[in-house]
C-alpha positions as CSV (number, residue, x, y, z in Angstrom):
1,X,0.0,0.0,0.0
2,X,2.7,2.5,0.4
3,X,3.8,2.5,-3.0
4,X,0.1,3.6,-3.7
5,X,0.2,6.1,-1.4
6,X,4.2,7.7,-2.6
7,X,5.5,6.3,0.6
8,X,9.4,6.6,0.5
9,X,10.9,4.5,3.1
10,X,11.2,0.8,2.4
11,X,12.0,-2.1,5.0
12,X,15.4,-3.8,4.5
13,X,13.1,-7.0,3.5
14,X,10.0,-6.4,1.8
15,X,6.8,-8.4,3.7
16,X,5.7,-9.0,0.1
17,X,7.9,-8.8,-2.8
18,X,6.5,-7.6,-6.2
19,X,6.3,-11.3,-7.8
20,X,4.0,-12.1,-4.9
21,X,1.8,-9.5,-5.9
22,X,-0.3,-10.9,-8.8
23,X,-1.2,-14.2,-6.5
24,X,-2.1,-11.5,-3.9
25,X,-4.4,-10.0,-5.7
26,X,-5.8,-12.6,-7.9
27,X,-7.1,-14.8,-4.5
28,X,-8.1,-11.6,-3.1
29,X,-10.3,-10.8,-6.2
30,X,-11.4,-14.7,-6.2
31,X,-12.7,-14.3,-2.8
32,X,-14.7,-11.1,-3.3
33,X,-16.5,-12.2,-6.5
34,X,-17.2,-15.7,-4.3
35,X,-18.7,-13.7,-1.4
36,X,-20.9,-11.5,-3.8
37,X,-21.6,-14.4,-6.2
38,X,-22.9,-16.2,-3.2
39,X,-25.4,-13.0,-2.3
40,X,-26.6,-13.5,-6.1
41,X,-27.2,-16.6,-6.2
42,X,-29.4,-16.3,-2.4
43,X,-31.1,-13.1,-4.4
44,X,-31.6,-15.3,-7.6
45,X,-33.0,-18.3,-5.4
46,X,-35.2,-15.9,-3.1
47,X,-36.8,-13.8,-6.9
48,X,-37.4,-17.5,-8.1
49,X,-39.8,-18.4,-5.0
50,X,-41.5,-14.9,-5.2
51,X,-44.8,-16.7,-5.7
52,X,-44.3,-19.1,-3.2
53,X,-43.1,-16.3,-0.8
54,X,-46.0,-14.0,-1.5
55,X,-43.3,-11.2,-2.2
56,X,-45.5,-8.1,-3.6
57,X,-44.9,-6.1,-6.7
58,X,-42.1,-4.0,-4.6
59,X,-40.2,-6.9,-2.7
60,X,-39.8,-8.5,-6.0
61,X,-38.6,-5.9,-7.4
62,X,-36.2,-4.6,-4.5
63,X,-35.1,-8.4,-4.5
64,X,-34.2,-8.6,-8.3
65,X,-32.1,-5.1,-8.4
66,X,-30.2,-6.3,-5.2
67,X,-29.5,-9.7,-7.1
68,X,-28.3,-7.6,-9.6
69,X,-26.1,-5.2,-8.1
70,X,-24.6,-7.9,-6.3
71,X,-24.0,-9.9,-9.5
72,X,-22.3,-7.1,-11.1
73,X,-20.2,-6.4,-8.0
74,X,-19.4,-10.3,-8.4
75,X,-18.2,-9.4,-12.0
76,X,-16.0,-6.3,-11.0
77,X,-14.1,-9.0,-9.0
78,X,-13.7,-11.2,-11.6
79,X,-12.7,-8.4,-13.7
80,X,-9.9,-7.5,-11.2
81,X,-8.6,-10.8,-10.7
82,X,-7.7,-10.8,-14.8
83,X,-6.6,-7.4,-14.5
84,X,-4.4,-8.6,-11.7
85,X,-3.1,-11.5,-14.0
86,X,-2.5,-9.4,-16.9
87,X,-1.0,-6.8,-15.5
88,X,3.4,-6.4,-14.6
89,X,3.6,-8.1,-11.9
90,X,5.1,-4.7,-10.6
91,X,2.2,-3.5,-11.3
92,X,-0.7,-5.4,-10.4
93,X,-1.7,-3.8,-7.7
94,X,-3.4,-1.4,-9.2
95,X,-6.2,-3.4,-10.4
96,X,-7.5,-3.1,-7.1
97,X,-8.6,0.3,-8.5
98,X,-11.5,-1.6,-10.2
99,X,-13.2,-2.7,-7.4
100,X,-14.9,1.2,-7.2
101,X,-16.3,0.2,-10.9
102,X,-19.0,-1.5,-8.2
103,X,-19.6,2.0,-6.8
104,X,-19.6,3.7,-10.2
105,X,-22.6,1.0,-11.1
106,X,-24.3,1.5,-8.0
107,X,-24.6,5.3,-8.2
108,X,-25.5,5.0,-11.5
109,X,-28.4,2.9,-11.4
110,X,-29.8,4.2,-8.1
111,X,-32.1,7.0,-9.8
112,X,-33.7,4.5,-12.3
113,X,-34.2,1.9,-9.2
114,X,-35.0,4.3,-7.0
115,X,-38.0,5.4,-9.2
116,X,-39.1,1.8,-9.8
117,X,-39.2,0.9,-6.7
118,X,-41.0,4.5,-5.3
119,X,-43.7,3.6,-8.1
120,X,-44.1,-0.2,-7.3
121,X,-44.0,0.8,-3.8
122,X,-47.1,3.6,-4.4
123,X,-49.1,0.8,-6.6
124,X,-48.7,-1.5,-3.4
125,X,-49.7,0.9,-0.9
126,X,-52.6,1.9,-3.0
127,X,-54.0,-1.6,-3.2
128,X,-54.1,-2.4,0.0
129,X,-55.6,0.5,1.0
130,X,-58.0,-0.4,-1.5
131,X,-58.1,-3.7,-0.3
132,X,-58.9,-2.4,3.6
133,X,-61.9,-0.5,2.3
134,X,-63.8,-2.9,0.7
């Protein structure tokens, strides 16, 4: 991290030497996109039991952008971990960079889901109000 961050003094020994770095960050990368391909897949199994779960028009729809976001955060890992591979082994490091590609996605989609959900959310409410009164 100090070589990120412009830091000038070095050890005498190096913890980590540079053609330790791509395994580093390959297995580090692996592990993320496991983690978050895990949450997909949960997502993915919960949005295919939406009937049997009686999830409304808004939990389905909450639990489908979530399997989504998490799916694409999966494939940022992967990304990085082929990045890492590719990459000088001086140099691999810096496809830990990638990672914030998840954040880009994120922020980007949150208006459009955001509005979706507000809708299906309104529809929801409004029919079981509807539902109360009769």
């Amino acid at each position: 991290m100090g070589r990120l961050f412009g830091a000038t003094t070095v050890p005498e020994r190096m913890m980590i030497e540079d053609r330790q770095v791509p395994a580093l960050m390959i297995i580090f990368s692996l592990g993320y996109t496991a983690v978050f391909t895990v949450f997909a897949l949960l997502y993915r199994y919960a949005y295919s039991k939406r009937c049997e779960l009686d999830l409304n028009e808004y939990e389905s729809l909450r639990t489908r952008h979530d399997m989504i976001q998490y799916a694409v955060t999966a494939g940022v890992g992967l990304l990085t971990a082929i990045t890492a591979a590719l990459l000088p082994a001086n140099r691999s490091y810096f496809s830990i960079w990638l990672l914030f590609l998840s954040i880009v996605y994120a922020l980007a989609a949150r208006p459009s889901r955001r509005r979706k959900e507000k809708l299906a959310l309104e529809r929801v409410e409004t029919a079981a109000k509807s539902a109360a009164t009769i």
